[in-house]
Phi, psi and omega in degrees: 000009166329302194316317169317127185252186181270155216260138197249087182304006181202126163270124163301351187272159193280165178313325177257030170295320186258015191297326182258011131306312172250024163275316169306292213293333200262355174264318187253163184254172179279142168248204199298359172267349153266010140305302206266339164300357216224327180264316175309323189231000139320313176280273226306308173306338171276321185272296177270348184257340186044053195280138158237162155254148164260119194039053162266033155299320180288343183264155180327110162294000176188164175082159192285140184211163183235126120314116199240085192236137156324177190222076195251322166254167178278010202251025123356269163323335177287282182330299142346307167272340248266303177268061132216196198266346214260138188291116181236136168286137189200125193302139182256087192304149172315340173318325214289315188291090196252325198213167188297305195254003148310324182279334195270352171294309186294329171314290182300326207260008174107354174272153175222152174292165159216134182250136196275180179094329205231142181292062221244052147340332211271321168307315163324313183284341172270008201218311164255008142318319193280341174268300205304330191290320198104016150348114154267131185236122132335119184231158180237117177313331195257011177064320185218158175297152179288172142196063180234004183087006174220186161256131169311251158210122190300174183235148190273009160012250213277336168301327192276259207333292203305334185284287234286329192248352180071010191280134203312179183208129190252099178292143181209120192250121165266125173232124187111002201255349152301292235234052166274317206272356173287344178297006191258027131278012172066059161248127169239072193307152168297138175232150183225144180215075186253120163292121184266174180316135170310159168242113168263159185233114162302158198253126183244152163284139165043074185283170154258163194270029189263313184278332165324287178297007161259321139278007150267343157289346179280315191287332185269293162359303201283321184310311217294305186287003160284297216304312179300306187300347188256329216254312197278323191264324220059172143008267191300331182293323206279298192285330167323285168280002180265010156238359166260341162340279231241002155087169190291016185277333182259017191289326186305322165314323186285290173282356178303047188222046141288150182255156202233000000 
C-alpha cells in the first residue's frame, strides 16, 4: 500500500476557517455543481469500473437517510451516489479542502468538512441540519479510508448521528474500490456497489460513546457480511442468491441499479 499517501491527523487551521461550509451546507442543497460531477464520473464508473449496483431499491427515495459504505477509495462516494436519484451529502476531512477551487466544488458539490484531530462538533451540527432537512448523508462507519487492504473497524460516529436522530441507515458494501488506485497503471477492477436492507435505531437521549460504538459496530457487521459475501461469490453469485432469499418480490430492489 506504498502508493498511499501519508495521513496527516490534525489540521492546524482554526475551526472558523470553516465556518461558511457549514453555514453553506446546513441552508442550501448541491447545485449544479454536483449535476455536473455526476454527468463527469458516470462513464468511467461505467465503462472503465464497469460498476454495477445491487438493491438500490432499498434506499429511501425521499426523507432523511444516512449511507453507511466501507471505505477504500476517494472515488467511494461516487460509487455510492452515482445509482440513485438522491443527491448525497457527505462528511470531508478538512484536509481536503486545500485551494479555492477544490473548496468551491466541495462548497457547491454537497460537502462539509470534519476536522480530524479535533473534538469537531461543528460537523455533527451540519449532519443533522442535514437530516432535520431530509438529507441524504454519507457516512463511513471506519471514519477514514482503510490501509491496510482489508476493511477496517468502525467508529463511533456515524452510531452517535444514527442514536441522536433515529433516522434509517442504509449498510452499503463497495467491493472492488481497493484496486482504484492502480489506474495510473491503466488497472481498472470490476466495482459491485451492493445496497442493503435499512437499518433503524431508536433515539435515545444522552448516549454515551459505548453506546455510539455499538451500533456502529451492528451497522458495520451487516457492510461486512455483504462485503464478504461479494469477495467469495462475486456479482452473480451475491444476486443469484439474494432471489432465492427474498424471492421473486424483491426483483424491483435487485434491479433496481441504474445510474441516474
Amino acid at each position: 500500500m506504498s502508493d498511499i499517501k501519508p495521513q496527516v491527523y490534525k489540521d492546524p487551521r482554526p475551526a472558523d476557517y470553516f465556518t461558511r461550509f457549514h453555514e453553506r451546507s446546513r441552508t442550501h442543497e448541491p447545485d449544479w455543481v454536483y449535476d455536473l460531477a455526476r454527468i463527469i464520473v458516470t462513464p468511467p464508473t461505467l465503462f472503465l469500473y464497469r460498476a454495477r449496483a445491487i438493491g438500490a431499491g432499498y434506499v429511501p427515495t425521499s426523507g432523511p437517510v444516512i449511507l453507511a459504505p466501507n471505505h477504500f477509495s476517494q472515488w467511494d462516494h461516487f460509487f455510492a451516489g452515482v445509482f440513485i436519484r438522491r443527491k448525497v451529502r457527505f462528511m470531508a476531512k478538512s484536509q481536503l479542502f486545500s485551494n479555492p477551487a477544490i473548496e468551491f466544488i466541495f462548497r457547491h458539490g454537497g460537502a462539509f468538512p470534519v476536522r480530524r484531530g479535533h473534538h469537531d462538533e461543528e460537523s455533527f451540527k451540519t449532519a443533522h441540519a442535514i437530516l432535520e432537512r431530509g438529507g441524504c448523508m454519507l457516512m463511513y462507519p471506519e471514519g477514514g479510508r482503510s490501509r491496510t487492504g482489508g476493511l477496517g473497524e468502525p467508529r463511533p460516529g456515524i452510531g452517535r448521528i444514527a442514536l441522536e436522530t433515529g433516522v434509517p441507515v442504509v449498510p452499503v458494501a463497495i467491493h472492488g474500490s481497493l484496486g482504484v488506485r492502480g489506474w495510473r497503471k491503466l488497472r481498472f477492477p470490476k466495482v459491485t456497489i451492493q445496497y442493503g436492507e435499512p437499518m433503524r435505531f431508536d433515539v435515545v437521549p444522552s448516549t454515551t460513546r459505548e453506546q455510539h460504538l455499538e451500533v456502529a459496530t451492528r451497522i458495520f457487521e451487516r457492510v461486512r457480511e455483504m462485503y464478504d459475501a461479494l469477495e467469495t461469490k462475486g456479482r452473480r453469485g451475491v444476486i443469484s442468491s439474494l432471489r432465492q432469499e427474498i424471492g421473486s418480490g424483491a426483483e424491483t430492489k435487485l434491479q433496481a441499479g441504474q445510474p441516474h
